[in-house]
C-alpha positions in Angstrom: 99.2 132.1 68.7 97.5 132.0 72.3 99.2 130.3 75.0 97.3 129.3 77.8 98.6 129.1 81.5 97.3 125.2 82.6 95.0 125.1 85.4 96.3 123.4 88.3 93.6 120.1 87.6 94.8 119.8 84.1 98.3 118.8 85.7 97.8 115.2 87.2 101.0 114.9 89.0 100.6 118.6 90.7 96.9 117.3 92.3 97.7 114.4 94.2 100.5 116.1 96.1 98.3 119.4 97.0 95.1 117.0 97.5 97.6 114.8 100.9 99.1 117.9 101.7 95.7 119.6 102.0 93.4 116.8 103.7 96.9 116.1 106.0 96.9 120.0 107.3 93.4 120.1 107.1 93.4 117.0 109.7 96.2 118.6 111.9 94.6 121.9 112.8 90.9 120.4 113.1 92.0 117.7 115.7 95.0 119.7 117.1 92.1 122.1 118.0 89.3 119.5 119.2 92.9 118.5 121.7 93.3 121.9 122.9 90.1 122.0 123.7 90.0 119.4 125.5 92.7 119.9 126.9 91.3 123.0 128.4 88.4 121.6 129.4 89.9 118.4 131.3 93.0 120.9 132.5 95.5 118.3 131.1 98.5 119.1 128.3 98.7 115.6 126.4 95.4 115.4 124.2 96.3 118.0 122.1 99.4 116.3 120.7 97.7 113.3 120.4 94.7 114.8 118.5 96.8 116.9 116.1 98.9 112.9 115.6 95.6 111.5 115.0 94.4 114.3 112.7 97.4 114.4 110.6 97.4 110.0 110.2 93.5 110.7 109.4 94.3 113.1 106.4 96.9 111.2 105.3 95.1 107.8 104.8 91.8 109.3 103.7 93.5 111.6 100.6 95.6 108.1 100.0 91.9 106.2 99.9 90.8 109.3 97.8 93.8 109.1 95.5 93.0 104.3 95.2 89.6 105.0 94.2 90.0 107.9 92.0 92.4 106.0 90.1 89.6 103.5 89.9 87.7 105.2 88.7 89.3 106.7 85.8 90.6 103.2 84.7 86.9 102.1 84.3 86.1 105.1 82.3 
């Protein structure tokens, strides 16, 4: 009898949660750093908050339109 360990895609419940965690972080520490530089360059303190807020809303609504369209997708097939 062979057991096999599941790869992480063959568990649909697992992927959604690591797919708006991921693009959410991933949004957070790209435009958190486009702020602080910015933020260096202008000599100001406020963009960086603003672009790590706006990177982290950004990842969060495109891995939710990921997530609408996937489902989509897989309906259809």
């Amino acid at each position: 009898m062979e057991t096999h360990a599941k790869h992480p895609d063959e568990m649909p419940h697992e992927r959604p949660v690591r797919e708006f965690i991921n693009y959410t972080v991933g949004g957070l520490i790209a435009w958190g750093l486009i702020g602080w530089g910015l933020d260096l360059l202008l000599d100001t303190r406020w963009i960086l908050f603003v672009g790590a807020l706006l990177g982290a809303t950004a990842g969060y609504f495109l891995a939710s339109h990921h997530q609408r369209h996937r489902r989509r997708e897989d309906s259809t097939e």
